[in-house]
mmCIF file of the N, C-alpha and C atoms, coordinates in Angstrom:
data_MODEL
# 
_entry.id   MODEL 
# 
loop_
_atom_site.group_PDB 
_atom_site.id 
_atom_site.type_symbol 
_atom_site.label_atom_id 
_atom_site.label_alt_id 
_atom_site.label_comp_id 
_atom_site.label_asym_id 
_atom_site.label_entity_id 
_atom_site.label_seq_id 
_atom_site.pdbx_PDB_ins_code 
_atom_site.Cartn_x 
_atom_site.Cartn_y 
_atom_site.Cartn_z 
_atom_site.occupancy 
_atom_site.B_iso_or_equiv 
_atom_site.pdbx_formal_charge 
_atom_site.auth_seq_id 
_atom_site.auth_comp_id 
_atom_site.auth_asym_id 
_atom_site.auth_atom_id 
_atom_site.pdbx_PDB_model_num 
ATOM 1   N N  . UNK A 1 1  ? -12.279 -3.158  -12.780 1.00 0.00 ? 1  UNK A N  1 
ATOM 2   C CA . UNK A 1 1  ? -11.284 -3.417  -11.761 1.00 0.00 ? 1  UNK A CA 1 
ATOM 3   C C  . UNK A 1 1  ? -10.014 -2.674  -12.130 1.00 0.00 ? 1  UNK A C  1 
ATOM 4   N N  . UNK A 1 2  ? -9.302  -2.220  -10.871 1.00 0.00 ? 2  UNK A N  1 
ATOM 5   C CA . UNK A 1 2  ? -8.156  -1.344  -11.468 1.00 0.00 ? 2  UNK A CA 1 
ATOM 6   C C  . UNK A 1 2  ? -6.995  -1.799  -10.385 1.00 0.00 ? 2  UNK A C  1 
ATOM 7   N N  . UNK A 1 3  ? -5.808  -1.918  -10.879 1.00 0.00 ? 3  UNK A N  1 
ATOM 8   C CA . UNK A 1 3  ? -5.141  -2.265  -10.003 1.00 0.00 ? 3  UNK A CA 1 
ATOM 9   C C  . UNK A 1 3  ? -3.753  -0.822  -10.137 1.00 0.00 ? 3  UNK A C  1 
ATOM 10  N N  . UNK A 1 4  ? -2.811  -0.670  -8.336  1.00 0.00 ? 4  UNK A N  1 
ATOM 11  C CA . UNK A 1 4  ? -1.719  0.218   -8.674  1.00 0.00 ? 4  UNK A CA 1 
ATOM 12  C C  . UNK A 1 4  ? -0.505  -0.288  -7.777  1.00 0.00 ? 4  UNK A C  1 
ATOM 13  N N  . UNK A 1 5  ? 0.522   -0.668  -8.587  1.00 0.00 ? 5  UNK A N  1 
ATOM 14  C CA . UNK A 1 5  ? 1.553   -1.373  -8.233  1.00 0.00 ? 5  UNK A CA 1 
ATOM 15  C C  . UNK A 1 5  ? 2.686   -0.328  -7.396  1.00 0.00 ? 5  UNK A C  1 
ATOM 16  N N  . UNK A 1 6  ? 3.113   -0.480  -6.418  1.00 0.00 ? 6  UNK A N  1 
ATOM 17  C CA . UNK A 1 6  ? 3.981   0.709   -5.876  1.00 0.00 ? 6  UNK A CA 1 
ATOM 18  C C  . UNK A 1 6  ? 5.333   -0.157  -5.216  1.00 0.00 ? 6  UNK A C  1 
ATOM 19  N N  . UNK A 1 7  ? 6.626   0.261   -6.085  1.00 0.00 ? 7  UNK A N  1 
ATOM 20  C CA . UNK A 1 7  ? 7.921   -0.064  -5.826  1.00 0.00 ? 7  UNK A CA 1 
ATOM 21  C C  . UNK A 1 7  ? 8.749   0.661   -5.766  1.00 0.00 ? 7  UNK A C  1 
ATOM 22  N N  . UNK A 1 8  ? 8.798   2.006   -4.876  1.00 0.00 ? 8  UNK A N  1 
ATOM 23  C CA . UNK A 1 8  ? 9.981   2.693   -5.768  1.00 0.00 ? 8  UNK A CA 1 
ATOM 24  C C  . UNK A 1 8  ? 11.198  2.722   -4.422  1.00 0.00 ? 8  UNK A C  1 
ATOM 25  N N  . UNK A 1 9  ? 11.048  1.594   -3.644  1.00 0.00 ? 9  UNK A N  1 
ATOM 26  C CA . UNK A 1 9  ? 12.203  1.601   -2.535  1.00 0.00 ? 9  UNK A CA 1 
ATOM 27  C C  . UNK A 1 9  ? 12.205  3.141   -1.995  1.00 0.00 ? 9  UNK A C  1 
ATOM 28  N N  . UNK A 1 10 ? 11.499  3.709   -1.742  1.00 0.00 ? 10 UNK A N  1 
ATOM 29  C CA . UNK A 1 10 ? 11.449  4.559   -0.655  1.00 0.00 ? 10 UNK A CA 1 
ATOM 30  C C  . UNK A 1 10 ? 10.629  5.416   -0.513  1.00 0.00 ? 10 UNK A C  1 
ATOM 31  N N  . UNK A 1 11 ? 9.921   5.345   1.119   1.00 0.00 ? 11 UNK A N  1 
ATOM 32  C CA . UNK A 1 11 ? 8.544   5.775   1.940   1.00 0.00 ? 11 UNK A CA 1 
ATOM 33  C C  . UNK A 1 11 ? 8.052   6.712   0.943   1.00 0.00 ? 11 UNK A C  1 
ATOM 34  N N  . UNK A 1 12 ? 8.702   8.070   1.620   1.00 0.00 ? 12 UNK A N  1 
ATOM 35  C CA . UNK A 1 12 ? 7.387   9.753   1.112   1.00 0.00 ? 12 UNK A CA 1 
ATOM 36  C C  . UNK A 1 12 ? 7.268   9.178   -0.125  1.00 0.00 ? 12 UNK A C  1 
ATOM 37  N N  . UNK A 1 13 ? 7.854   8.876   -1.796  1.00 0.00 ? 13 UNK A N  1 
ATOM 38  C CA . UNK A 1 13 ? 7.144   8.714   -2.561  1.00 0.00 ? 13 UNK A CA 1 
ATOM 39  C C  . UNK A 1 13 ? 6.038   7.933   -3.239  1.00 0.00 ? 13 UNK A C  1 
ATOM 40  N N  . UNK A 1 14 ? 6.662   6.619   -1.952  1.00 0.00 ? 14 UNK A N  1 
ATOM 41  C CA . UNK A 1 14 ? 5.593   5.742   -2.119  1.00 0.00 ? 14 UNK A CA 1 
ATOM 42  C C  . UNK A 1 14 ? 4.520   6.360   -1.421  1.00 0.00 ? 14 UNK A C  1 
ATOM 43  N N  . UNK A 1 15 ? 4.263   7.260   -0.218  1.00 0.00 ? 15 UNK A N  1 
ATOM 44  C CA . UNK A 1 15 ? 2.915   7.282   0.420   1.00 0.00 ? 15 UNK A CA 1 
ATOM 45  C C  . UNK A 1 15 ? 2.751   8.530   -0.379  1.00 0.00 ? 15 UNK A C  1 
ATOM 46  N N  . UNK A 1 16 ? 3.240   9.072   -1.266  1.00 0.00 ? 16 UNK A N  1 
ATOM 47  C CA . UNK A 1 16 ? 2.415   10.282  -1.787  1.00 0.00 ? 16 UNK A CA 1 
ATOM 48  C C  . UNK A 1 16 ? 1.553   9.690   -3.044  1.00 0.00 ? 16 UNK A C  1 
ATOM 49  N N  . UNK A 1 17 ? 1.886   8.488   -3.662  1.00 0.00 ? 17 UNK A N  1 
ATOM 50  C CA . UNK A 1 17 ? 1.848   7.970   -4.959  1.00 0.00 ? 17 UNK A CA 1 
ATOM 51  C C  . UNK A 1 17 ? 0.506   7.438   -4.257  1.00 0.00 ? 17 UNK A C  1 
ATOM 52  N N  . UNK A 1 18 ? -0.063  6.901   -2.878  1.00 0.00 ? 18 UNK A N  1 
ATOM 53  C CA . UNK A 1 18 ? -0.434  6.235   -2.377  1.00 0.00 ? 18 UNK A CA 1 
ATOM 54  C C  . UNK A 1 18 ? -1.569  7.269   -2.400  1.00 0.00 ? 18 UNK A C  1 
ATOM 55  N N  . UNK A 1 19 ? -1.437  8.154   -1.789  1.00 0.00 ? 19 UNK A N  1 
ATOM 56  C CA . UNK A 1 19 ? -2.115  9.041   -1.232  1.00 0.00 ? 19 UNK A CA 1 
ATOM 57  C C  . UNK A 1 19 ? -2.848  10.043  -2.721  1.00 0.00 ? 19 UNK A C  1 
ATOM 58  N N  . UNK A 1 20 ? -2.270  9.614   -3.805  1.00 0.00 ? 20 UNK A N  1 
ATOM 59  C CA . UNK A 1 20 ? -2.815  10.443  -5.018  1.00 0.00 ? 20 UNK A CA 1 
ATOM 60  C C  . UNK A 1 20 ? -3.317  10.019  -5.670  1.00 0.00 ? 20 UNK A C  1 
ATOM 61  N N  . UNK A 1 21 ? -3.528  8.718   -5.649  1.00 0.00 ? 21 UNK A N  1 
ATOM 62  C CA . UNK A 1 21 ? -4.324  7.254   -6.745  1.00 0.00 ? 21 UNK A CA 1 
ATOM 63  C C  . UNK A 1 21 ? -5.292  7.155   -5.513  1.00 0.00 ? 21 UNK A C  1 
ATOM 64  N N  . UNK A 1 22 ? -5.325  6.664   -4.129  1.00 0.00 ? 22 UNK A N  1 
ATOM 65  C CA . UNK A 1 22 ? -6.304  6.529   -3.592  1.00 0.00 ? 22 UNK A CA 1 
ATOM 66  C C  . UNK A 1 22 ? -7.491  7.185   -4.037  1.00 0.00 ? 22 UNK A C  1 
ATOM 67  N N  . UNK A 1 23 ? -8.178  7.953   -4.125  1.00 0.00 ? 23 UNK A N  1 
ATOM 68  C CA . UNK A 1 23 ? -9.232  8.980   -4.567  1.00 0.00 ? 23 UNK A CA 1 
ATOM 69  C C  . UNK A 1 23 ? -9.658  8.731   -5.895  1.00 0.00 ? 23 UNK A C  1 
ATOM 70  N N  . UNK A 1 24 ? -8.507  8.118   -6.970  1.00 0.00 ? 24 UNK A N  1 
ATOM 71  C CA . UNK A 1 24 ? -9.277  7.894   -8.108  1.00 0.00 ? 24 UNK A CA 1 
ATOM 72  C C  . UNK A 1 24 ? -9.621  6.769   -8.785  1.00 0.00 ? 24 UNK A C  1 
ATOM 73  N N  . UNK A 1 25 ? -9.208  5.620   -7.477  1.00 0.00 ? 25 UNK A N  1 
ATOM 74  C CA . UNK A 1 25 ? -9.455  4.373   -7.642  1.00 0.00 ? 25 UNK A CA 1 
ATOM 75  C C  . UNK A 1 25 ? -10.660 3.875   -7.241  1.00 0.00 ? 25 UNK A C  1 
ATOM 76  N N  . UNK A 1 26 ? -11.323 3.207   -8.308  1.00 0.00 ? 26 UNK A N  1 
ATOM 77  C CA . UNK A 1 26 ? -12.844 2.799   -7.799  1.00 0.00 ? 26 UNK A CA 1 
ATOM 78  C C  . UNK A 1 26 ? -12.497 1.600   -6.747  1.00 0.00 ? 26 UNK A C  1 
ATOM 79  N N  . UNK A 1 27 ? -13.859 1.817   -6.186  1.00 0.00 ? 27 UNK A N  1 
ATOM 80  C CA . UNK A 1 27 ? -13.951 0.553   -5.093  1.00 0.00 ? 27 UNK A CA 1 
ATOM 81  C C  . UNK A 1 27 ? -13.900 -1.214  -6.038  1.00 0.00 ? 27 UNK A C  1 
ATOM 82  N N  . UNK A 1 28 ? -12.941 -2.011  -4.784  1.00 0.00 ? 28 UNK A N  1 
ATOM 83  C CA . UNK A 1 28 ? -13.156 -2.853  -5.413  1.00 0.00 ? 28 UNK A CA 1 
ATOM 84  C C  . UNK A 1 28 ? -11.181 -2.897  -6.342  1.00 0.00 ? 28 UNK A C  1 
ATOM 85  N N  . UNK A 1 29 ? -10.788 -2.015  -6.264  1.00 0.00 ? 29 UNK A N  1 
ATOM 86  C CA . UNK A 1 29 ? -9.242  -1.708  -7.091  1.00 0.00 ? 29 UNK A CA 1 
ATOM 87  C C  . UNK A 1 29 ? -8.386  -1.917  -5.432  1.00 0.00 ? 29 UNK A C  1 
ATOM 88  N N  . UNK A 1 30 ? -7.034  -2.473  -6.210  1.00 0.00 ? 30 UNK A N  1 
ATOM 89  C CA . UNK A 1 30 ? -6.586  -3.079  -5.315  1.00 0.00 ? 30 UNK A CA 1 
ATOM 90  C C  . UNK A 1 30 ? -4.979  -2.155  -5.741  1.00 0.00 ? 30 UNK A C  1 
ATOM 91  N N  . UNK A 1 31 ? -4.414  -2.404  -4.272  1.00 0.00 ? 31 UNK A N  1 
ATOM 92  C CA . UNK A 1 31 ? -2.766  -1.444  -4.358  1.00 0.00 ? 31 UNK A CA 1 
ATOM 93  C C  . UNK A 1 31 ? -2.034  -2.474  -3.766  1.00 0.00 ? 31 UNK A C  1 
ATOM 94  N N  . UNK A 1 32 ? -0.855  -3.157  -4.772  1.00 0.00 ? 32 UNK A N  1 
ATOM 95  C CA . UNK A 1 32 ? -0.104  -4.057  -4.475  1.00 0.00 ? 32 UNK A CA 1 
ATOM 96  C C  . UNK A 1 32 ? 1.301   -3.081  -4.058  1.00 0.00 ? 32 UNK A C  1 
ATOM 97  N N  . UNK A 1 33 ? 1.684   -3.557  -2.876  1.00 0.00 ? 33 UNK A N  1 
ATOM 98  C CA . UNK A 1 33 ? 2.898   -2.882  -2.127  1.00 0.00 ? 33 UNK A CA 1 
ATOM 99  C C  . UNK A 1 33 ? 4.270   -3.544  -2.552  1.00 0.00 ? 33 UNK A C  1 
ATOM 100 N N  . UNK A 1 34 ? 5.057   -3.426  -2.502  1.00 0.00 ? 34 UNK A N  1 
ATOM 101 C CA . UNK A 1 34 ? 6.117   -4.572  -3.308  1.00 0.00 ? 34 UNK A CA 1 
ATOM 102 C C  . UNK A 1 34 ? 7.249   -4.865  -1.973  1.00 0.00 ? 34 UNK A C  1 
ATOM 103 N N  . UNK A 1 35 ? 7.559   -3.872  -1.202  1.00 0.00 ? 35 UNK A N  1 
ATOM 104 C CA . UNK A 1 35 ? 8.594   -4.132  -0.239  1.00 0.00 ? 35 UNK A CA 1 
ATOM 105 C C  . UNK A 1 35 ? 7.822   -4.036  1.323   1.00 0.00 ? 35 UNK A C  1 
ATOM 106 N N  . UNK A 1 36 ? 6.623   -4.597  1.508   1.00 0.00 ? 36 UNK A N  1 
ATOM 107 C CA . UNK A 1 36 ? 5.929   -4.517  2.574   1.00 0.00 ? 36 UNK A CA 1 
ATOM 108 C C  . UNK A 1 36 ? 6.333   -5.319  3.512   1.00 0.00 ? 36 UNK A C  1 
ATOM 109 N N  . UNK A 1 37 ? 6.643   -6.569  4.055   1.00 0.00 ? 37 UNK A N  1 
ATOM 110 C CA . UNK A 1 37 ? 6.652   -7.362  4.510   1.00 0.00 ? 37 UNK A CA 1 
ATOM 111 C C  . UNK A 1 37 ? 8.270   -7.656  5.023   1.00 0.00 ? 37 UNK A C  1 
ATOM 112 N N  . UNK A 1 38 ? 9.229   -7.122  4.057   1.00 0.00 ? 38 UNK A N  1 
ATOM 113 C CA . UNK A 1 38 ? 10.667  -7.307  5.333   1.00 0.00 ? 38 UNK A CA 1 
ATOM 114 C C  . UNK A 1 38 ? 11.105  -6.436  5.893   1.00 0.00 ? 38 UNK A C  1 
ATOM 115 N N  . UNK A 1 39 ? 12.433  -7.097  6.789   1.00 0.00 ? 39 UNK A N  1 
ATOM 116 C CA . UNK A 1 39 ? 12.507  -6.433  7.056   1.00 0.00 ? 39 UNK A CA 1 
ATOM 117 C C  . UNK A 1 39 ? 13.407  -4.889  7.316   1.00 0.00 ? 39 UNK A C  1 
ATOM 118 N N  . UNK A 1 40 ? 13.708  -5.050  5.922   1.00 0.00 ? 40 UNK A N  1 
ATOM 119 C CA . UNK A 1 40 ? 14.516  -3.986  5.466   1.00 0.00 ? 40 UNK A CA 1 
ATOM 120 C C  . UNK A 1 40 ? 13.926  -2.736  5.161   1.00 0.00 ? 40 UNK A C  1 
ATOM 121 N N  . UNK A 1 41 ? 12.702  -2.891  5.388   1.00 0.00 ? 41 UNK A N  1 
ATOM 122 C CA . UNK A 1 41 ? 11.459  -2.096  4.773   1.00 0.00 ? 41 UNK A CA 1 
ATOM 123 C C  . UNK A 1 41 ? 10.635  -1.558  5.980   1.00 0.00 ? 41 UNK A C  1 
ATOM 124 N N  . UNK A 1 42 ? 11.395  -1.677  7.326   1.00 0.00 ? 42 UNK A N  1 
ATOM 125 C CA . UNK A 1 42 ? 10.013  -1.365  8.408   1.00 0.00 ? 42 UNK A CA 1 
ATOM 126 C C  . UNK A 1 42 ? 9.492   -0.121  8.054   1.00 0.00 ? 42 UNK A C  1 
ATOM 127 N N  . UNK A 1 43 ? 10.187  1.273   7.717   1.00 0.00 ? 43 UNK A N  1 
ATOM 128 C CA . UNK A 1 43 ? 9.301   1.887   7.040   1.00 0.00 ? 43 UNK A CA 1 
ATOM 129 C C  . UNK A 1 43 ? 8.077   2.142   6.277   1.00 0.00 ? 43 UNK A C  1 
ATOM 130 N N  . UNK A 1 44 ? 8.261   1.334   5.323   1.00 0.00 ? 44 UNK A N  1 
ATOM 131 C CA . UNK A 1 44 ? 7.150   1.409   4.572   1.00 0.00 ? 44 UNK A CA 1 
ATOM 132 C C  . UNK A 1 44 ? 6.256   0.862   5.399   1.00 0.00 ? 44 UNK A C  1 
ATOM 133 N N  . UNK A 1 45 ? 6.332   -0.492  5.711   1.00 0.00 ? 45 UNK A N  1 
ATOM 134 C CA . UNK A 1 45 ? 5.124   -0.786  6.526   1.00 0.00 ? 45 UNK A CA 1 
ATOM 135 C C  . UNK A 1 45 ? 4.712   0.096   7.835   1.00 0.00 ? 45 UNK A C  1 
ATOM 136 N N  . UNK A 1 46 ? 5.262   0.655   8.202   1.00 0.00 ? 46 UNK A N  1 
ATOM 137 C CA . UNK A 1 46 ? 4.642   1.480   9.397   1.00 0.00 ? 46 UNK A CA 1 
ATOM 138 C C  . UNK A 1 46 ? 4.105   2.317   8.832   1.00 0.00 ? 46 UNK A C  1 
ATOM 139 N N  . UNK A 1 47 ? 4.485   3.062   7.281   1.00 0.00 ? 47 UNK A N  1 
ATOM 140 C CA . UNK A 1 47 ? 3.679   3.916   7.126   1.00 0.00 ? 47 UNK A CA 1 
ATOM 141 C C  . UNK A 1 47 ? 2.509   3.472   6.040   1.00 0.00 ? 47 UNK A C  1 
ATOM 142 N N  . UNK A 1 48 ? 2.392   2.472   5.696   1.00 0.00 ? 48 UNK A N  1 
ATOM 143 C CA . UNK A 1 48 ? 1.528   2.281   4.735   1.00 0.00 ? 48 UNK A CA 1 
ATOM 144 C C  . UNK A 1 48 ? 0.251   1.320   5.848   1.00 0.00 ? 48 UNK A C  1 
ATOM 145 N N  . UNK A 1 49 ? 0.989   0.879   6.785   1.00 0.00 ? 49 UNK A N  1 
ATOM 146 C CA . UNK A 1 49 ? -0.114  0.481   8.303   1.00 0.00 ? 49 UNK A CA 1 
ATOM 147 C C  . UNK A 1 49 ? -1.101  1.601   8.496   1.00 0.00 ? 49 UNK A C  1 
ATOM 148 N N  . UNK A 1 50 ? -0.182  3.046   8.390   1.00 0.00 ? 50 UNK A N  1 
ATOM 149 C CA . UNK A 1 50 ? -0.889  4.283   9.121   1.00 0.00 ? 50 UNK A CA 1 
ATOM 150 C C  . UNK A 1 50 ? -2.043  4.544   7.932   1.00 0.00 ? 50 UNK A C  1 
ATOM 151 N N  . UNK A 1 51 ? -1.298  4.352   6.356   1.00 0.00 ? 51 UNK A N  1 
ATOM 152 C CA . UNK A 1 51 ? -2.263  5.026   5.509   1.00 0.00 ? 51 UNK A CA 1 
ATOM 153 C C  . UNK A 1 51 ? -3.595  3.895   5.480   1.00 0.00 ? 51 UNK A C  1 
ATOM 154 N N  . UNK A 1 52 ? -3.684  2.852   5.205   1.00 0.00 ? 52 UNK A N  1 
ATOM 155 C CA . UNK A 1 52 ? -4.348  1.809   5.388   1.00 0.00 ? 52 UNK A CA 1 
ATOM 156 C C  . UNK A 1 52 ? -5.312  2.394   7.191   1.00 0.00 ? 52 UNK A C  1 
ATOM 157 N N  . UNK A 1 53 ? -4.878  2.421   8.063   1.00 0.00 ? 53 UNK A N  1 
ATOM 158 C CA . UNK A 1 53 ? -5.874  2.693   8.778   1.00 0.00 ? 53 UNK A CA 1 
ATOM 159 C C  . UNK A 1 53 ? -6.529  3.966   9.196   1.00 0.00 ? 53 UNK A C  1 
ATOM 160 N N  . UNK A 1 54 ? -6.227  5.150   8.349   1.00 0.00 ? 54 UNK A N  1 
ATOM 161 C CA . UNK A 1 54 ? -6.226  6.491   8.446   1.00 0.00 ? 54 UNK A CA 1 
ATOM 162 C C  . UNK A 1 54 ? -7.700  6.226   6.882   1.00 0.00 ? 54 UNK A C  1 
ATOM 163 N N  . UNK A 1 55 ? -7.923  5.140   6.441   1.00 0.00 ? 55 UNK A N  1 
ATOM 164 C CA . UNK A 1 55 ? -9.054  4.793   5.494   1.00 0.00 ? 55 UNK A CA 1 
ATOM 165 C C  . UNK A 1 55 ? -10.015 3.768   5.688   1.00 0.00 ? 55 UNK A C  1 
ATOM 166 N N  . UNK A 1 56 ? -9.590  3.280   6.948   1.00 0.00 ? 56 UNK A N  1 
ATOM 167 C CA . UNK A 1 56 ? -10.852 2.320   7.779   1.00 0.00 ? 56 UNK A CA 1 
ATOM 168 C C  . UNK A 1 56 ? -10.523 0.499   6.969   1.00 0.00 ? 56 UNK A C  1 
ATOM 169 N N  . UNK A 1 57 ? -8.955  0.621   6.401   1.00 0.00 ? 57 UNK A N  1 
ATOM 170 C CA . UNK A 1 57 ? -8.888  -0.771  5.826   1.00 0.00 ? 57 UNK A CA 1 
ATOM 171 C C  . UNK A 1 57 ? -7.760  -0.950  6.553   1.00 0.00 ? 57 UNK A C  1 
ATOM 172 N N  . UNK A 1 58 ? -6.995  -2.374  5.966   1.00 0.00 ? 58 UNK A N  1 
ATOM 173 C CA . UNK A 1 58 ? -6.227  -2.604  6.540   1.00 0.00 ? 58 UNK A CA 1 
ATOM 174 C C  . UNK A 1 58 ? -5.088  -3.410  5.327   1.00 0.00 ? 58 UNK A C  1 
ATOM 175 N N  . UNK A 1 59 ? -3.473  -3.561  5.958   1.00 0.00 ? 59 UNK A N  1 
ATOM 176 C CA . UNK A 1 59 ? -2.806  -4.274  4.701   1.00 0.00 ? 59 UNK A CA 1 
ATOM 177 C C  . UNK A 1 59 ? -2.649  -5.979  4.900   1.00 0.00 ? 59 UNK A C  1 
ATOM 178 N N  . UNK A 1 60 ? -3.319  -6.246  3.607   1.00 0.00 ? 60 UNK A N  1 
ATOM 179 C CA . UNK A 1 60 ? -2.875  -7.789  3.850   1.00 0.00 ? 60 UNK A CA 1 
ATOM 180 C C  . UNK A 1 60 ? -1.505  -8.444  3.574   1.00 0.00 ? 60 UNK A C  1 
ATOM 181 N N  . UNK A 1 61 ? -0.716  -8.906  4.270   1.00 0.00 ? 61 UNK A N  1 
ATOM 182 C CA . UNK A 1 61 ? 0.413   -9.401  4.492   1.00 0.00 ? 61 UNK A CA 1 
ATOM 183 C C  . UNK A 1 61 ? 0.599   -10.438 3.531   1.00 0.00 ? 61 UNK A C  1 
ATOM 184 N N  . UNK A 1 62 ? 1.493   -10.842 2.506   1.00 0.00 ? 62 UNK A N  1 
ATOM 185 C CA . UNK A 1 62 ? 1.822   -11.891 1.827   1.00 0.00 ? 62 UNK A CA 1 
ATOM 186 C C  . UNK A 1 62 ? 2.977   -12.532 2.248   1.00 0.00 ? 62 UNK A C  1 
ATOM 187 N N  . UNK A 1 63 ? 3.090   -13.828 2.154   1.00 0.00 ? 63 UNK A N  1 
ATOM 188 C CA . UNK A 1 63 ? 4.795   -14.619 2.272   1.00 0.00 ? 63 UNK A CA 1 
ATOM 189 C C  . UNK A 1 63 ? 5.579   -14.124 1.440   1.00 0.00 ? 63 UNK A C  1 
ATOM 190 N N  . UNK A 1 64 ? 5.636   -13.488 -0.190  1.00 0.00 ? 64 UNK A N  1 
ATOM 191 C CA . UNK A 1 64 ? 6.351   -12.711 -0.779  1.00 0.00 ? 64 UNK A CA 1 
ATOM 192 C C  . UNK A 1 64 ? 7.136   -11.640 -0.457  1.00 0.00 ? 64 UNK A C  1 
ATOM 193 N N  . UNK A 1 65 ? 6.177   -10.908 0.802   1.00 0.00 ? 65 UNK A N  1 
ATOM 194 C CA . UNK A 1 65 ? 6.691   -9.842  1.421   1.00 0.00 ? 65 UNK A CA 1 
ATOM 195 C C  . UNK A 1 65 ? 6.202   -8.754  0.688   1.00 0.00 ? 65 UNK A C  1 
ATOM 196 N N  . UNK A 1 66 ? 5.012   -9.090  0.212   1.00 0.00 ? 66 UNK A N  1 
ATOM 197 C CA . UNK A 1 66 ? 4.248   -8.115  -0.413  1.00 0.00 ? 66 UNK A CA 1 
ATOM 198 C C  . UNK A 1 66 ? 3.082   -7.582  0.260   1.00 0.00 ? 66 UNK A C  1 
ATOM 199 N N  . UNK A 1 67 ? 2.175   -6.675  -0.036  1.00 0.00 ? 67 UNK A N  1 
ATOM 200 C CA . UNK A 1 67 ? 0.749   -6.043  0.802   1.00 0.00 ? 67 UNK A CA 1 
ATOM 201 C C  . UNK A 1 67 ? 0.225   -5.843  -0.157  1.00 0.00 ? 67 UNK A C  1 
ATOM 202 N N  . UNK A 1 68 ? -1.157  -6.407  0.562   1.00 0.00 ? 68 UNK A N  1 
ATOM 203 C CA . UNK A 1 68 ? -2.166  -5.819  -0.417  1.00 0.00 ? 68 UNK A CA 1 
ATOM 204 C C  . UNK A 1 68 ? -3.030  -5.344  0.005   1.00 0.00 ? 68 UNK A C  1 
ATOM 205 N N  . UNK A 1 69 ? -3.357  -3.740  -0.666  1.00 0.00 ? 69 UNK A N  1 
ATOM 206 C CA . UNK A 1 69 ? -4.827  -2.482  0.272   1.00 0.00 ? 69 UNK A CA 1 
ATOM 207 C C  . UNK A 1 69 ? -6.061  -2.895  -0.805  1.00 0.00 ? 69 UNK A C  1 
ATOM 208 N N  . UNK A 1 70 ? -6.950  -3.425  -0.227  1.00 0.00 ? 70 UNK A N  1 
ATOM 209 C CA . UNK A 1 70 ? -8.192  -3.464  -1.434  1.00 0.00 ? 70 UNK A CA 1 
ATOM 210 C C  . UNK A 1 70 ? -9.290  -2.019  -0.924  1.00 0.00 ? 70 UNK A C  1 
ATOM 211 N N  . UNK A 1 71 ? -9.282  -1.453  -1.875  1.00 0.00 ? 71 UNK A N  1 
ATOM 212 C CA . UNK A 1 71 ? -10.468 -0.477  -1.503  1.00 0.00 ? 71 UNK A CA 1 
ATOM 213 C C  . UNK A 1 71 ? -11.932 -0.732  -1.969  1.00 0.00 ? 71 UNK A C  1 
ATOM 214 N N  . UNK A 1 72 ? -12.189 -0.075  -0.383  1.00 0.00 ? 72 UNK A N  1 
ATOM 215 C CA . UNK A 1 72 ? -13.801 -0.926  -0.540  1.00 0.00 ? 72 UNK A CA 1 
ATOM 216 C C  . UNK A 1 72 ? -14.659 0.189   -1.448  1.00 0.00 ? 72 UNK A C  1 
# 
């Protein structure tokens, strides 16, 4: 199991960080989002919505205001 934590308060590096671990994460490894859920952050979530469904998954929403992408 592998997990990849992504906080760095702002989009392109988070979706590139996103977009460069995806591929070497086995199925089953999970990507915890850290500023997903407010709403100071609609960014990220719109774009981490897009990356999440541009891979046939989707982000799970936490009360923390966190996401979580599990890859299948």
């Amino acid at each position: 199991m592998a997990y990849l934590s992504i906080d760095m308060n702002c989009v392109l590096p988070e979706i590139a960080a996103a977009e460069h671990f995806w591929e070497r994460m086995p199925s089953g490894a999970v990507t915890v989002l850290d500023d997903y859920g407010w709403n100071l952050h609609e960014q990220q979530k719109a774009a981490f919505d897009a990356f999440a469904a541009k891979r046939g998954v989707s982000v799970l929403s936490l009360p923390t205001g966190q996401g979580l992408i599990f890859k299948p």
